[in-house]
Structures are given as structure tokens and as C-alpha cells.
ROTI-567207 format. One record per residue: residue number from 1; x, y, z of N, C-alpha, C, O, CB in turn. Coordinates in pm, 1 decimal. Each point is the difference from the previous one (the first is absolute). Last residue first. Glycine has a CB too. Example, Ala and Ser with C-alpha at 12.3 -4.5 7.8 and 13.67 -1.06 7.14 Angstrom:
BEGIN
[rec 2, [1285.0, -225.0, 708.0], [82.0, 119.0, 6.0], [-77.0, 109.0, 73.0], [50.9, 110.8, 16.9], [67.5, -173.6, -231.4]],
[rec 1, [-89.4, -509.2, 207.5], [-89.0, 119.0, 0.0], [90.0, 120.0, 0.0], [103.6, -1.9, 66.5], [-292.8, -115.4, 58.1]],
END
This chain:
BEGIN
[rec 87, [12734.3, 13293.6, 7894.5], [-40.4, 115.0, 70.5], [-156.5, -63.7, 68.2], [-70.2, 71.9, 71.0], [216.5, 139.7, -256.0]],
[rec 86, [342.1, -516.6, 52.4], [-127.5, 53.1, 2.1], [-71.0, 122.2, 55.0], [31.5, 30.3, 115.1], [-10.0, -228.2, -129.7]],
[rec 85, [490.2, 51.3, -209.3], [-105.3, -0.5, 106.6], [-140.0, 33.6, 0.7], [-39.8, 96.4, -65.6], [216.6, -61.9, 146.2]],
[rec 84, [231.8, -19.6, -375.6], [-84.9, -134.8, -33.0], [-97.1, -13.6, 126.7], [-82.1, -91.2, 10.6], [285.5, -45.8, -155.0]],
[rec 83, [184.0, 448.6, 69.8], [-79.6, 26.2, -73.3], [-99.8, -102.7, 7.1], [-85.4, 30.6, -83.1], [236.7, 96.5, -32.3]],
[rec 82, [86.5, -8.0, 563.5], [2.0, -84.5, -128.2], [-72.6, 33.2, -122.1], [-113.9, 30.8, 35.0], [141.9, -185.6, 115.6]],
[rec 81, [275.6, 436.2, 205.8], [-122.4, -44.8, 22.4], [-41.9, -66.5, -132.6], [29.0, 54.4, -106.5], [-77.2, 122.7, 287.0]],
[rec 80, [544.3, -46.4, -33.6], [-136.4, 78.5, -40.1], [-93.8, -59.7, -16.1], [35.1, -56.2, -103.8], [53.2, 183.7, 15.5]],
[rec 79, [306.1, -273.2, 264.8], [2.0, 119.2, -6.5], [-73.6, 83.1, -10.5], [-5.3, 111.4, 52.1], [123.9, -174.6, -91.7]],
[rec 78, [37.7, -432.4, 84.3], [-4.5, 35.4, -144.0], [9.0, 181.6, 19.8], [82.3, 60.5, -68.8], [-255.2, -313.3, -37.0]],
[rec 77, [160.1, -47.1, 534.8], [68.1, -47.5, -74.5], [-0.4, 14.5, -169.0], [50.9, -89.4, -67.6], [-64.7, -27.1, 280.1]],
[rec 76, [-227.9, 334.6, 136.4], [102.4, -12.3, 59.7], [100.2, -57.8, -106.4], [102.7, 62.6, -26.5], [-226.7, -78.8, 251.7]],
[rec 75, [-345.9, 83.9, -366.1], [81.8, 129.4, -26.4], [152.4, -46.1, 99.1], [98.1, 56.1, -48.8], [-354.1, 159.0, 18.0]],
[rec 74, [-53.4, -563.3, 14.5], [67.4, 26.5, -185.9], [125.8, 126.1, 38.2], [120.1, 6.8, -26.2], [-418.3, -34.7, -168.3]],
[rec 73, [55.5, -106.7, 604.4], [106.0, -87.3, -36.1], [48.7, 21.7, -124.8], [118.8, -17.7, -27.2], [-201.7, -132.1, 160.7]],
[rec 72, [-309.5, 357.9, -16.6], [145.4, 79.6, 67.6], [108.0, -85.6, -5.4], [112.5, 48.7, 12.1], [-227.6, 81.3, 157.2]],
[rec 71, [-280.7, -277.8, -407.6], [31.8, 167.6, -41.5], [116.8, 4.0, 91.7], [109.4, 22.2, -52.0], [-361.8, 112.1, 0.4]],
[rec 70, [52.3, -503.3, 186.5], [45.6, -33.9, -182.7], [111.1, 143.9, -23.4], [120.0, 11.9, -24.6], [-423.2, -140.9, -103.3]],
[rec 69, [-48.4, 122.0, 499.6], [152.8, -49.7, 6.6], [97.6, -2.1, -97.5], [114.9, 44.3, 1.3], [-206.8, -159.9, 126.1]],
[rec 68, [-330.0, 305.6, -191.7], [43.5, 91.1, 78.3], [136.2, -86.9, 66.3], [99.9, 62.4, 36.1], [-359.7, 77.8, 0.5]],
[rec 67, [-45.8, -427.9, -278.7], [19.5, 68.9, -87.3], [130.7, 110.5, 130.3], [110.5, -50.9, 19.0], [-409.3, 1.0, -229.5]],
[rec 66, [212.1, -402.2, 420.4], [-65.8, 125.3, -41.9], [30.7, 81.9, -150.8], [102.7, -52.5, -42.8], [-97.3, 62.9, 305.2]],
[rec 65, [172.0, -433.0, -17.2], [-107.8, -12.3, 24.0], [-106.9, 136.5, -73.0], [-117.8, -7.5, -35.0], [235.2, -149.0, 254.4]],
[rec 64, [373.4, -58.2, -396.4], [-38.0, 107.5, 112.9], [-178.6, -10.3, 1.5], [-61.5, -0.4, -106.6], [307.4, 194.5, 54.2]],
[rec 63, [290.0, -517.9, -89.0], [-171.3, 33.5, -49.3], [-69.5, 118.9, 120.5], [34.8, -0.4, 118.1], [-82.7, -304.0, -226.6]],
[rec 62, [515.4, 104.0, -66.8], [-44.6, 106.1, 39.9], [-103.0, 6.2, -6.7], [-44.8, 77.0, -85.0], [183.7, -0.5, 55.9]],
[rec 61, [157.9, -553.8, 1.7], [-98.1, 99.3, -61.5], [-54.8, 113.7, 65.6], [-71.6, -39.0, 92.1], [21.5, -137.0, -194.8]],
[rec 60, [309.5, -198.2, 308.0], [75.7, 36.5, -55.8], [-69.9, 134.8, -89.0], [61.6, 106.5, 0.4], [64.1, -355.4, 30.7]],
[rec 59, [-339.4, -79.5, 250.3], [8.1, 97.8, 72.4], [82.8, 134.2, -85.5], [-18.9, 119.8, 21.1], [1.2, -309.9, 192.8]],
[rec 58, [-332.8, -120.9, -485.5], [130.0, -37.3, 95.8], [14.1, 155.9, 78.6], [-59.3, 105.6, -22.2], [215.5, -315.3, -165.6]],
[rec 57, [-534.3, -46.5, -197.1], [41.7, 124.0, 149.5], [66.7, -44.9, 53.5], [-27.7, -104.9, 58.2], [-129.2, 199.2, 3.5]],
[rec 56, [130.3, -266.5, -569.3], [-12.2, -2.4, 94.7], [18.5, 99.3, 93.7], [86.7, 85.9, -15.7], [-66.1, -257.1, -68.1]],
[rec 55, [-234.5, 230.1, -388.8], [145.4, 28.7, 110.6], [-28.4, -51.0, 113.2], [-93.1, 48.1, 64.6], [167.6, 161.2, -137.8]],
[rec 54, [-372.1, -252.5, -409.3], [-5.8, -22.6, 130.7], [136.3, 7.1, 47.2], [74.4, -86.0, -47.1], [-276.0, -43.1, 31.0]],
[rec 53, [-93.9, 338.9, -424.4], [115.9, -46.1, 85.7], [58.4, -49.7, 141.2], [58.5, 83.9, 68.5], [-69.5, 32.7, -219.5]],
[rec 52, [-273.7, 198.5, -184.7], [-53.1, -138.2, -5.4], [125.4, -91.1, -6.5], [46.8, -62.5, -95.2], [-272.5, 130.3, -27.0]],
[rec 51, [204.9, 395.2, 277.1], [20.9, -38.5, -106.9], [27.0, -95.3, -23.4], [119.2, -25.6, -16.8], [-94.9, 164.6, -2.3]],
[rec 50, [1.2, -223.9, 482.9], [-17.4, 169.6, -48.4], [52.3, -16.9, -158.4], [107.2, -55.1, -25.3], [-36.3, 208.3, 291.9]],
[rec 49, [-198.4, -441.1, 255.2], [-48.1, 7.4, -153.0], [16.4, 121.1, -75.0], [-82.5, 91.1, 7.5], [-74.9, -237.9, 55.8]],
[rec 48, [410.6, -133.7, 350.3], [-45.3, 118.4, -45.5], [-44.8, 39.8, -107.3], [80.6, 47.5, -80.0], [26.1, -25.1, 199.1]],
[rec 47, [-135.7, -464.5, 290.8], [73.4, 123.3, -119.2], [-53.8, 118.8, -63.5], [-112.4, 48.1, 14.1], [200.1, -225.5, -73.4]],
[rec 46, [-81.0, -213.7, 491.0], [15.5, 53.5, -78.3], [26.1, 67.4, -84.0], [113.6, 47.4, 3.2], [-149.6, -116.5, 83.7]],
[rec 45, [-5.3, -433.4, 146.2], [95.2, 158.7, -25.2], [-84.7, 59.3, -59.9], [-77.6, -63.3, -71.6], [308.7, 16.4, 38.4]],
[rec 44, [-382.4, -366.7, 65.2], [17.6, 25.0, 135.7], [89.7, 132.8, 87.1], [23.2, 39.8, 114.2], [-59.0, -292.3, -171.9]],
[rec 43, [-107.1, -2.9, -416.2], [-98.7, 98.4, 71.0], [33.1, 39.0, 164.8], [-73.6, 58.5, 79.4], [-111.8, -171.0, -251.5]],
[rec 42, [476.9, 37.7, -312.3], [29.4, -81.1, 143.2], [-122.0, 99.4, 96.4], [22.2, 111.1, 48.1], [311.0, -191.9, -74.6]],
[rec 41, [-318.1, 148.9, -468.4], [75.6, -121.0, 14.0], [40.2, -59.9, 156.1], [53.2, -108.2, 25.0], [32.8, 197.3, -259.4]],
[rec 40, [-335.7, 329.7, 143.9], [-41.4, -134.4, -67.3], [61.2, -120.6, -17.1], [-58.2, -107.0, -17.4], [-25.8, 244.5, -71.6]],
[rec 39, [52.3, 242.8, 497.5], [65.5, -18.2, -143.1], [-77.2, -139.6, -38.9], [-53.6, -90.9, 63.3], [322.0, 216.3, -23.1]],
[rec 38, [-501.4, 234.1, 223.7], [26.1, -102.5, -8.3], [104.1, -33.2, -149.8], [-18.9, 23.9, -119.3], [-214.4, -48.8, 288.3]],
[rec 37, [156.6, 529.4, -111.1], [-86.4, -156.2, 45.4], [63.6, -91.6, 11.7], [117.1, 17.9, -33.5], [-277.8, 11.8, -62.8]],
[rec 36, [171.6, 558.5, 61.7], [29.0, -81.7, 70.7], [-67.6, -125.8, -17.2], [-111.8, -4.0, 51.4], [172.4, 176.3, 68.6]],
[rec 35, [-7.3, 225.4, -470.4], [-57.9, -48.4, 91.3], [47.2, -85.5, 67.9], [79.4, -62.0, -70.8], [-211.3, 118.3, -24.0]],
[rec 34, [296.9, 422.1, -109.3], [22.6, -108.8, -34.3], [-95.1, -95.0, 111.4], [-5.4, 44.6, 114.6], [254.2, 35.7, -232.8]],
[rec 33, [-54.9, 451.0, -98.5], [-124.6, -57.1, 96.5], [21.9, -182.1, -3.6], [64.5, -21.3, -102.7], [-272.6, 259.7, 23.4]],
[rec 32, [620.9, 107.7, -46.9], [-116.8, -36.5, -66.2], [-84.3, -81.3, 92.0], [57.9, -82.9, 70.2], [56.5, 92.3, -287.1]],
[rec 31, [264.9, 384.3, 151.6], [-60.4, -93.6, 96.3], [-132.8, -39.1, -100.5], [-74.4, 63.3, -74.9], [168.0, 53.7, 343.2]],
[rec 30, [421.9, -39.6, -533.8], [-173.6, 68.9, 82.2], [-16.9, -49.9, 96.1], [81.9, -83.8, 37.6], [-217.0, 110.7, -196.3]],
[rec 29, [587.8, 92.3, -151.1], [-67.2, -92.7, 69.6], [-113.7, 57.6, 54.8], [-17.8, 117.3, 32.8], [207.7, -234.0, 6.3]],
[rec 28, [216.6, 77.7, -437.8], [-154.7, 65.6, 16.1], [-60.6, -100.2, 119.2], [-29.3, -119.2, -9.0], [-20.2, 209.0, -278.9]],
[rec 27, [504.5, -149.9, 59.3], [53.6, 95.1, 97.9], [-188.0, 26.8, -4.5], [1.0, 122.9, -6.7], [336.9, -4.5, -43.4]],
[rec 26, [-335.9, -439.1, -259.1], [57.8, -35.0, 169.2], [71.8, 162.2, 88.1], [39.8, -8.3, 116.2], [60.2, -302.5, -225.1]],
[rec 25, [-416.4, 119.4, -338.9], [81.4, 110.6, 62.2], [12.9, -17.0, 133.2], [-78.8, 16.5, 93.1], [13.0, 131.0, -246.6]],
[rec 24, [-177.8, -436.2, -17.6], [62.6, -0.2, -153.0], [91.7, 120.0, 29.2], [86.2, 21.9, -85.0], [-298.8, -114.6, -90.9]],
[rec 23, [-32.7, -102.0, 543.1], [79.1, -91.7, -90.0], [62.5, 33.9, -116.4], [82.4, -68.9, -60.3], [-213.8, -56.3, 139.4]],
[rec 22, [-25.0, 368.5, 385.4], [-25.6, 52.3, -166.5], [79.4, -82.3, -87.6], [91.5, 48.3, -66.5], [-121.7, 198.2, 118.8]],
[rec 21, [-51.6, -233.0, 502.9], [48.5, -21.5, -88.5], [-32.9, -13.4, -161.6], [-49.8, -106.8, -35.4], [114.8, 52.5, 242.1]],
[rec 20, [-277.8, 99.7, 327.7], [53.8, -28.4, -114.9], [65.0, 33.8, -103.0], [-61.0, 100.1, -37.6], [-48.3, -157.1, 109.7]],
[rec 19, [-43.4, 68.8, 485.9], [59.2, 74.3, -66.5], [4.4, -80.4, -161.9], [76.9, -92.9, 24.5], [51.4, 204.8, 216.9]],
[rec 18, [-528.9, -172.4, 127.7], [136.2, -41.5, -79.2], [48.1, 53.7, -82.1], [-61.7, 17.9, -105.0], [20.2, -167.1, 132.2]],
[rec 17, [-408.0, 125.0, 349.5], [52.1, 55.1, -100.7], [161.3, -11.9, -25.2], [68.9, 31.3, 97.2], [-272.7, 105.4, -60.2]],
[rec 16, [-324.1, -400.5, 148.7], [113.2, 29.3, 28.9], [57.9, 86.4, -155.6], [-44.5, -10.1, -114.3], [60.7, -218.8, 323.4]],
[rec 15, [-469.5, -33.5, 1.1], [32.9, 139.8, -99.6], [143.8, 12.8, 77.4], [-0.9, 16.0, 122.0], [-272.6, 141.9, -183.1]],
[rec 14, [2.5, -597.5, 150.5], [12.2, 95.0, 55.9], [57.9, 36.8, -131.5], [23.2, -76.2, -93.9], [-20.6, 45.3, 357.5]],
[rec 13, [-164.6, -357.6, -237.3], [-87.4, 80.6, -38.4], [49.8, 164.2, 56.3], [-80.9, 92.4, 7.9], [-108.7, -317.0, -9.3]],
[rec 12, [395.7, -227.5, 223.8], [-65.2, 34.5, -147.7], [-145.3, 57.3, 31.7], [-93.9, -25.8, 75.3], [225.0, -180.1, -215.5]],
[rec 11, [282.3, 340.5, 491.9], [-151.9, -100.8, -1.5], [-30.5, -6.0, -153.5], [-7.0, 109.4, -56.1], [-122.5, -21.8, 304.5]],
[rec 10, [564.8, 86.3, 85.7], [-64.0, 24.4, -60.0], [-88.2, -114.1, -95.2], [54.8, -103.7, -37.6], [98.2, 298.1, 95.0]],
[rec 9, [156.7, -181.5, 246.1], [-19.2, 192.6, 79.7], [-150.8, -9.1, -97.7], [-100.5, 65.7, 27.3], [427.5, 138.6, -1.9]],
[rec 8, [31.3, -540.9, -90.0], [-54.4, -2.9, 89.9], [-144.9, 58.2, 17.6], [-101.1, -60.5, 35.6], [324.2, 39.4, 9.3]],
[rec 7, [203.4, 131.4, -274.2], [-131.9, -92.3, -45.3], [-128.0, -64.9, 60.5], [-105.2, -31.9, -55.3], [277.0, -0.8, -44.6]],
[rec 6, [208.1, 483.0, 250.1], [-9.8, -160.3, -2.7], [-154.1, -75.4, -54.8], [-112.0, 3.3, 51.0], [293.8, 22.4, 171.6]],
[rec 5, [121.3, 410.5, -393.4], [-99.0, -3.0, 126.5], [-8.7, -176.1, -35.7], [15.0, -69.7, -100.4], [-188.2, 366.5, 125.9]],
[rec 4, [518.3, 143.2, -147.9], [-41.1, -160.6, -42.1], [-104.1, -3.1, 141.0], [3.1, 56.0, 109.6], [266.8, -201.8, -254.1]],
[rec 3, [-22.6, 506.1, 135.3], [-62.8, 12.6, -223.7], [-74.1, -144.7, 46.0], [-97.0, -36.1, -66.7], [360.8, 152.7, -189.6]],
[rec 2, [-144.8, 296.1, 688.2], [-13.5, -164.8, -93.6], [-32.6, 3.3, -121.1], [-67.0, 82.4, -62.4], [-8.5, -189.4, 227.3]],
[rec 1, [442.6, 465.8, 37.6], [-131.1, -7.2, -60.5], [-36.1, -146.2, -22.1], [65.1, -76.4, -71.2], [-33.4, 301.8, -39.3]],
END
């Protein structure tokens, strides 16, 4: 299954989706919607703006172009479909 797509692939202002993590509960994970821009500290990368937070885009990060990716990558690797997805 691909999880990683190349940075490349992808333009600020694009809608990408990311598995996250529940800082205050770590076994809780979602997909959460997140935007694609220009990082701020080096405009020539970019990044990933999600909860007023910039992640750089590396290849190393699961990011999925679709909601309907997000979903079959959660259920391959968690089981059941995310509570944190969008309808």
C-alpha cells in the first residue's frame, strides 16, 4: 500500500489529509484535513499547515490526496475507520 507520496506531487493551496494524533491521548488517532504552503521559514519547500502549525512535507509523512485514501490507509493500518473523518 503507498502511505507516502512525493512533495512534489503537490502545489500551495492544495487540501491534503493526515493521520493525527491526540496530544493529550496518544493511543487516539484521526485523519485530519490539513493545507499545503509554502514553508515559512524556507519558501522554496513546502509545508503543511495543520492546527496553526507548519510540518514540513517530507517524503517520510503519510499524507493522502483524498479523504477515500486517508480511509483505506486508517482501516489497513488501525481497522476501523476514523472517528475524526469527514462526512
Amino acid at each position: 500500500m503507498e502511505t507516502n507520496h512525493q512533495s512534489e506531487a503537490y502545489k500551495p493551496g492544495d487540501i491534503v489529509y493526515v493521520f493525527y494524533r491526540n496530544p493529550h491521548t496518544q493511543d487516539v488517532t484521526h485523519i485530519q484535513q490539513a493545507a499545503v504552503v509554502n514553508n515559512p521559514d524556507n519558501p522554496q519547500e513546502l509545508a503543511m499547515f495543520l492546527y496553526e502549525t507548519y510540518y514540513p512535507l517530507t517524503q517520510e509523512m503519510a499524507v493522502y490526496a483524498t479523504e477515500e485514501e486517508a480511509e483505506q490507509a486508517y482501516r489497513y493500518y488501525f481497522g476501523t475507520a476514523s472517528e475524526g473523518s469527514f462526512e
